[in-house]
C-alpha positions in Angstrom: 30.7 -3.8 -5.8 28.5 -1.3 -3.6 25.0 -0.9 -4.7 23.3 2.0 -3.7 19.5 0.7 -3.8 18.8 -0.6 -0.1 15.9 -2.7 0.5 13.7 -2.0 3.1 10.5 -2.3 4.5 8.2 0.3 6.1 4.8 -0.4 8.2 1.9 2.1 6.8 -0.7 0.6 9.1 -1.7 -1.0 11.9 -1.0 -4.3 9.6 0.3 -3.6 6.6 4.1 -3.7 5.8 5.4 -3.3 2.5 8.9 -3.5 1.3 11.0 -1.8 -1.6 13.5 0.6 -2.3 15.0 3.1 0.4 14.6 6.4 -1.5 15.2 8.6 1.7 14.6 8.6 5.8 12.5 11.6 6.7 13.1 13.7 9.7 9.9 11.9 11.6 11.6 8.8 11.9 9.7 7.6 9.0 11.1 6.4 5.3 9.9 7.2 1.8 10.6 4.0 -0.3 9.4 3.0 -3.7 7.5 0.0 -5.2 7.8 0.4 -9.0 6.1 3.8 -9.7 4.4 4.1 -6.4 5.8 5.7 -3.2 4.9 4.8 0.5 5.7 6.2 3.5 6.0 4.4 6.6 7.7 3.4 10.4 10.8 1.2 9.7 10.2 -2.2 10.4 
């Protein structure tokens, strides 16, 4: 079965990377994803 919740990881510094849920892809080329009840937005990795 299909699961919705994609992993993936964002960078949100010059080197820090963190990984979690893909909640959306913004229209910078950036994502928003979340890491239990926090949200980060970074440059796919």
């Amino acid at each position: 079965m299909w699961n919705p919740k994609m992993l993936r990881t964002v960078q949100i510094g010059s080197g820090v990377s963190v990984q979690g849920i893909l909640i959306k892809a913004l229209e910078n080329g950036k994502l928003l994803i979340r890491v239990g009840d926090k949200t980060f937005e970074g440059f796919p990795v």
